[in-house]
Each structure stands twice: as structure tokens, then as C-alpha cells.
SEMARSE-330955 format. One record per atom (N, C-alpha, C): x negated, y, z; residue in one letter. Coordinates in steps of 0.2 Angstrom, whole numbers, padded with zeros to 4 digits, always signed. Example, Ala and Ser with C-alpha at 12.3 -4.5 7.8 and 13.67 -1.06 7.14 Angstrom:
# SEMARSE-330955
-0066-0028+0039A;-0062-0022+0039A;-0066-0016+0039A;-0064-0011+0035S;-0068-0005+0036S;-0064+0000+0039S;
END
This chain:
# SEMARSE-330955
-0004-0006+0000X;+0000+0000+0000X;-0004+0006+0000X;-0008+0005+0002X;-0015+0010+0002X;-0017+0013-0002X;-0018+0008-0007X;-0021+0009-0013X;-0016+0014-0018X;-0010+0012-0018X;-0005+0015-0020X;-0003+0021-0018X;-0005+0024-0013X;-0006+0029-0009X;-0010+0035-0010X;-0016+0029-0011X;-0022+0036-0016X;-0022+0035-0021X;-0018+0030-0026X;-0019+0031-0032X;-0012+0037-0034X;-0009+0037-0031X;-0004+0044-0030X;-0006+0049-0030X;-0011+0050-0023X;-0014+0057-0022X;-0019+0058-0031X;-0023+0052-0032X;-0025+0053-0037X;-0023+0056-0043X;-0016+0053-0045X;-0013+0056-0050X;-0010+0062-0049X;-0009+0063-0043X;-0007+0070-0041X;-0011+0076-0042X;-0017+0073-0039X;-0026+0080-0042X;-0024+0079-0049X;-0025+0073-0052X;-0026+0073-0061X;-0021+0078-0064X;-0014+0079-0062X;-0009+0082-0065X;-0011+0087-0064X;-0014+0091-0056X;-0014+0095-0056X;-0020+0099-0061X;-0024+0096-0061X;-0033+0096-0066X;-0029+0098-0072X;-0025+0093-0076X;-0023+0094-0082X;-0019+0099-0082X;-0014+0101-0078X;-0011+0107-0079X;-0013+0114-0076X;-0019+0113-0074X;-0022+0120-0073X;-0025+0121-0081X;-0030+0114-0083X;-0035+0115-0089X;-0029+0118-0093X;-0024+0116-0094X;-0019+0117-0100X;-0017+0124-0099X;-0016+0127-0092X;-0013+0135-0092X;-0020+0138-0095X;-0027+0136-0091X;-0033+0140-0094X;-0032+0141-0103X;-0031+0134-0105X;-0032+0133-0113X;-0026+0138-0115X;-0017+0140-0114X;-0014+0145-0116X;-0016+0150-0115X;-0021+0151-0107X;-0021+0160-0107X;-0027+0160-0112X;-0032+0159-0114X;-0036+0159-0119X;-0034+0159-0126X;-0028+0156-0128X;-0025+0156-0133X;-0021+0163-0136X;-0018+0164-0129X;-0014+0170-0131X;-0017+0177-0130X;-0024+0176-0125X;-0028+0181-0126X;-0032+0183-0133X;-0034+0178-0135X;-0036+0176-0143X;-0032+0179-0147X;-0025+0179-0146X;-0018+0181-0151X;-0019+0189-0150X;-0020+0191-0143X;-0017+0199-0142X;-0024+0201-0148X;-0030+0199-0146X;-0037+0202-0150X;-0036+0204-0156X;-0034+0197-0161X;-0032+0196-0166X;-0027+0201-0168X;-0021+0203-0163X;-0014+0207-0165X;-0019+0215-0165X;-0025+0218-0161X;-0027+0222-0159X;-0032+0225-0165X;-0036+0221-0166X;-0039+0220-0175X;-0034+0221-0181X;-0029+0219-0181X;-0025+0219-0186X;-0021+0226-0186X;-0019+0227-0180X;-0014+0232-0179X;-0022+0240-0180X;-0027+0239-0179X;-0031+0245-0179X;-0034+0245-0188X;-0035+0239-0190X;-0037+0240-0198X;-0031+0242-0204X;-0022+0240-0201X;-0019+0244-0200X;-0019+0252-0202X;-0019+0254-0192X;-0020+0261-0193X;-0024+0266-0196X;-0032+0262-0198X;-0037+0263-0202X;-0034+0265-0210X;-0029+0258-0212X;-0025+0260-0217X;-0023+0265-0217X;-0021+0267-0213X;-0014+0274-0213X;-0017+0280-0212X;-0024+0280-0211X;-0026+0289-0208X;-0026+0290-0216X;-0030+0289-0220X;-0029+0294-0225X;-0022+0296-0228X;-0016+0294-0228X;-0010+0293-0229X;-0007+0298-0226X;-0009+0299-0218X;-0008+0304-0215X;-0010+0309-0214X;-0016+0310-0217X;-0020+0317-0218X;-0018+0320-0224X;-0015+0316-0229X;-0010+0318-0235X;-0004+0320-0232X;-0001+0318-0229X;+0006+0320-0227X;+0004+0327-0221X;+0000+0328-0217X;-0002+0335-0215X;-0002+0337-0220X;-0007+0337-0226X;-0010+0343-0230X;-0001+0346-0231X;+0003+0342-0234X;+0011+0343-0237X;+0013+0346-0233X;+0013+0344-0225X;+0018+0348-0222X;+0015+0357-0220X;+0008+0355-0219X;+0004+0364-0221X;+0006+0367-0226X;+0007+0365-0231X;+0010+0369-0237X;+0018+0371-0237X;+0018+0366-0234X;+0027+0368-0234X;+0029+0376-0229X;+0026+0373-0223X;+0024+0378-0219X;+0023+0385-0221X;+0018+0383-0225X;+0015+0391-0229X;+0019+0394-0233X;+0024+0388-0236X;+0030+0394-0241X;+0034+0393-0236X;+0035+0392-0232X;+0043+0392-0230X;+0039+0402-0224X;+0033+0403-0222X;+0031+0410-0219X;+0032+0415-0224X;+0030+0410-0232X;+0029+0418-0236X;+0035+0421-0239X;+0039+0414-0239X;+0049+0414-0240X;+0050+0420-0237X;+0048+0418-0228X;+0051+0422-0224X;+0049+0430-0223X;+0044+0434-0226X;+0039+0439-0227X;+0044+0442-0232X;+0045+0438-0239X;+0048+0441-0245X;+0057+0443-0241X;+0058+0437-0238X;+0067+0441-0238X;+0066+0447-0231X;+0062+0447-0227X;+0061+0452-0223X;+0059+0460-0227X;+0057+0459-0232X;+0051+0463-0237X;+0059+0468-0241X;+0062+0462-0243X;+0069+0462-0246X;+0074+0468-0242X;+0076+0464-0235X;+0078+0467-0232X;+0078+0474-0231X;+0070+0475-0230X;+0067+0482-0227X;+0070+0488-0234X;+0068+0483-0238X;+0070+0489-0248X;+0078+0492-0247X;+0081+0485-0247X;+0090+0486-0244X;+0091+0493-0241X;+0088+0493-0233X;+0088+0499-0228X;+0085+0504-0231X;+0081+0504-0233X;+0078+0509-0238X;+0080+0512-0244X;+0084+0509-0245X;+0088+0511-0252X;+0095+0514-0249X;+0099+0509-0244X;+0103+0513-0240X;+0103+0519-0239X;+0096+0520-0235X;+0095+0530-0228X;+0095+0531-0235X;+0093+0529-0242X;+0090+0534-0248X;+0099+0538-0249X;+0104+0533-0249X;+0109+0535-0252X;+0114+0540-0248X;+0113+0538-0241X;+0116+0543-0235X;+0111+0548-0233X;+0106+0550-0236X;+0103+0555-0237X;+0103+0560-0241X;+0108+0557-0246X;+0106+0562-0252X;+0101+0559-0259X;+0098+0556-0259X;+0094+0555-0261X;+0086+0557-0260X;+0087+0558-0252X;+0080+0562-0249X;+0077+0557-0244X;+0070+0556-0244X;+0070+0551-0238X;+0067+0554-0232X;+0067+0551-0229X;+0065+0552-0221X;+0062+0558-0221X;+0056+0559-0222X;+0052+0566-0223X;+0056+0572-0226X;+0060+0569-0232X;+0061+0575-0234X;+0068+0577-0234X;+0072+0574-0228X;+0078+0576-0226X;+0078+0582-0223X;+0084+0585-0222X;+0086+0592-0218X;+0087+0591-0213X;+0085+0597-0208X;+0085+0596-0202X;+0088+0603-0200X;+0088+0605-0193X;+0093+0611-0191X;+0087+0614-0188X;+0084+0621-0188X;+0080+0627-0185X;+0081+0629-0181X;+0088+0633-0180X;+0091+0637-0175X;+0098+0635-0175X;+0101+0638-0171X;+0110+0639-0169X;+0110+0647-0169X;+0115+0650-0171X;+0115+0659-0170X;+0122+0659-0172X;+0127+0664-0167X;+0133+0667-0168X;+0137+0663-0163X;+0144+0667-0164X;+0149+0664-0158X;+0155+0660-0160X;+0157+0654-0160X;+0163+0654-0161X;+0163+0654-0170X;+0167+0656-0171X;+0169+0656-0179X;+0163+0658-0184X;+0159+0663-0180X;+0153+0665-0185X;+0147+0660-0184X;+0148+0654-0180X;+0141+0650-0179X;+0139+0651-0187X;+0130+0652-0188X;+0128+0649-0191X;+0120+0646-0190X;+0117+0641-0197X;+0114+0636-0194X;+0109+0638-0198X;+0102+0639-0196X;+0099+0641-0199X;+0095+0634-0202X;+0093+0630-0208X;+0094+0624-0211X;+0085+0623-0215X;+0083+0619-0213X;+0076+0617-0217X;+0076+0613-0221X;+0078+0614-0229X;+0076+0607-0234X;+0069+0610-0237X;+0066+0601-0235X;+0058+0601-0239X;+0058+0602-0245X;+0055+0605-0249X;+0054+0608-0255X;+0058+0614-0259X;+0062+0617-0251X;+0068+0622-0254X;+0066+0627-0249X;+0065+0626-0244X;+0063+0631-0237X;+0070+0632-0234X;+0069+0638-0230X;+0075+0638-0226X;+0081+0642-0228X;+0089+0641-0227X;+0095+0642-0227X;+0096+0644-0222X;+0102+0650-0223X;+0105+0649-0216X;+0114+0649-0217X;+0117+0645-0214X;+0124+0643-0220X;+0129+0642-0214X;+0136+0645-0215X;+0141+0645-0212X;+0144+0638-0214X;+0150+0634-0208X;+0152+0630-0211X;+0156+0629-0216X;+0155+0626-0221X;+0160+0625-0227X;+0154+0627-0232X;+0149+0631-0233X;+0142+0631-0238X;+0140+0626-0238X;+0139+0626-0247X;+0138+0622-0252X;+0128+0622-0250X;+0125+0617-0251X;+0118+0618-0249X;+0115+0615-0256X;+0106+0615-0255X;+0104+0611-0260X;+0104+0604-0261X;+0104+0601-0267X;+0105+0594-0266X;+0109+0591-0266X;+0116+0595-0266X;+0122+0592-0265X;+0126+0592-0261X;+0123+0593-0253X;+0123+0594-0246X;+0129+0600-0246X;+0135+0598-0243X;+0138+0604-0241X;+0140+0603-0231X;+0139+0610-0228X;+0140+0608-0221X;+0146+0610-0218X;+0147+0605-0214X;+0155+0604-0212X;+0156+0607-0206X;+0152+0604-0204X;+0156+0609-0194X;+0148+0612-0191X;+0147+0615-0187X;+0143+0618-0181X;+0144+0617-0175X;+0144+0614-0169X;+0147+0613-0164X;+0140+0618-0159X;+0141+0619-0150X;+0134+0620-0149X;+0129+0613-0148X;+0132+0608-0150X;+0123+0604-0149X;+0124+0599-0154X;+0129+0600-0160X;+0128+0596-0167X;+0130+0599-0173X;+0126+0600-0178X;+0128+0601-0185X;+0130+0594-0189X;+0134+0594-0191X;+0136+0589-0197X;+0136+0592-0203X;+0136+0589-0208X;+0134+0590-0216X;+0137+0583-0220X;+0140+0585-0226X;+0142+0579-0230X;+0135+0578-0236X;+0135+0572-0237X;+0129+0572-0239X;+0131+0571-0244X;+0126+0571-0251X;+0129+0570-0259X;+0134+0564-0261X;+0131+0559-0255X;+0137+0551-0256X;+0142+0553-0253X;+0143+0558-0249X;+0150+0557-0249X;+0152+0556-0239X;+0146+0555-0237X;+0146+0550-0232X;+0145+0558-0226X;+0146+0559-0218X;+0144+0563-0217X;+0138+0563-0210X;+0134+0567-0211X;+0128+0566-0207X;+0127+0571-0201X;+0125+0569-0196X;+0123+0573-0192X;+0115+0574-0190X;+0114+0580-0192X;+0108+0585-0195X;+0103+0584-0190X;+0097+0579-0188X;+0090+0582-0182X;+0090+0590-0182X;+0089+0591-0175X;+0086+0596-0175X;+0078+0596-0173X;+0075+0603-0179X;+0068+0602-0177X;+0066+0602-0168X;+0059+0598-0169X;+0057+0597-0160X;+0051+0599-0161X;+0047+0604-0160X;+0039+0604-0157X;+0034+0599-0155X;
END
């Protein structure tokens, strides 16, 4: 009975012998597998950098016109505004719009004494016809208004020092 008893225990170490050698032989196998997957998945990516450095360059360009896009309707827009003040102006721009000098008189006599560039100074009651097209509407004490050649009516800067 003895013998059978160690020949148990025997087979027991053996079992255990073979199923340790046999987890050692998977983990070595499937360590073997990740290497292989690591190698292949990096020769892979080796593949693919230049493909990627091709799709940068594409997307830099795209970038670049979609800034110069955005410069030109900007650019656009500014000409718009710019042609607008041109048409409630008179046809005068910034610089060479009219502005008001002085205020003088009471009541029904206000008059305004008036600066257009290139014509020098007026000095006009309201209802006078000006140069340019310009006729001036009201005098109040802290604002002249004016209809401007379009039609449109403006109220006049006064010069500042």
C-alpha cells in the first residue's frame, strides 16, 4: 500500500513538473507572439510615416488657403464699408468730409460756420444748399445735421484741437 502511496505522491510532483514546464512553454510562446505582433505592428508604422507626412503637407496647405480665404473676404468686407461712408458721405471720404468750426446766432438766426476740404469755409443757415451736393438741415446748440448728396442725413463732427 505504500508503494502506491508514493507512487501517487509521485505522480502528483510529475503532474505538477509537467504542468508547470507546459505554463513555462505558453508563457514563452505567447511572449514570442506579443514580439512578433510588436515587429510587425512597428514595420507597420514605419510604413505609414511617409503617408503621414504627406497628409500633413495637405492639411498645411489647406490651412494656408482656408487663412488667405479668410484675409480676401475680410479685405472684401473692409472695400464694402468703404464704399458705403464713400456714399453717405457724399462721395467724400473720411479726410475730406465736412465738419462744423463754429456755432453763432440765436434761435432762428443759428448759423454754422462749415469746413469742406478743398472748398474752405461756409458759413450757412439752415435750409443752404452747400458744396458737393450737401444741403444743411437743422442747427441745434450741440448738433448740425446735413443731407448728404445720397439722400441719407448726417450729423456733421465738430472740429477738436
Amino acid at each position: 500500500m505504500e508503494y502506491s502511496v508514493n507512487r501517487c505522491r509521485f505522480n502528483a510532483k510529475l503532474i505538477s513538473l509537467v504542468s508547470l514546464l507546459m505554463l513555462c512553454l505558453v508563457s514563452n510562446a505567447y511572449a514570442s507572439h506579443l514580439n512578433q505582433k510588436k515587429v510587425k505592428e512597428s514595420t507597420v508604422a514605419e510604413g505609414l510615416a511617409p503617408d503621414l507626412t504627406k497628409y500633413s503637407k495637405e492639411l498645411e496647405a489647406i490651412k494656408k488657403a482656408q487663412r488667405e480665404s479668410l484675409v480676401l473676404k475680410q479685405e472684401l468686407q473692409a472695400a464694402k464699408l468703404r464704399a458705403d461712408l464713400f456714399k453717405e458721405t457724399g462721395g467724400m471720404g473720411k479726410a475730406e468730409s465736412p465738419y462744423v468750426l463754429t456755432l453763432t446766432g440765436i434761435g432762428s438766426q443759428r448759423k454754422a460756420r462749415i469746413f469742406f476740404p478743398g472748398v474752405g469755409e461756409i458759413s450757412a443757415l439752415p435750409g443752404s444748399h452747400l458744396p458737393g451736393g450737401w444741403q444743411l438741415a437743422s442747427i441745434d446748440d450741440d448738433s448740425v445735421r446735413a443731407r448728404a448728396p445720397s439722400g441719407k442725413y448726417v450729423q456733421l463732427p465738430f472740429y477738436v484741437q
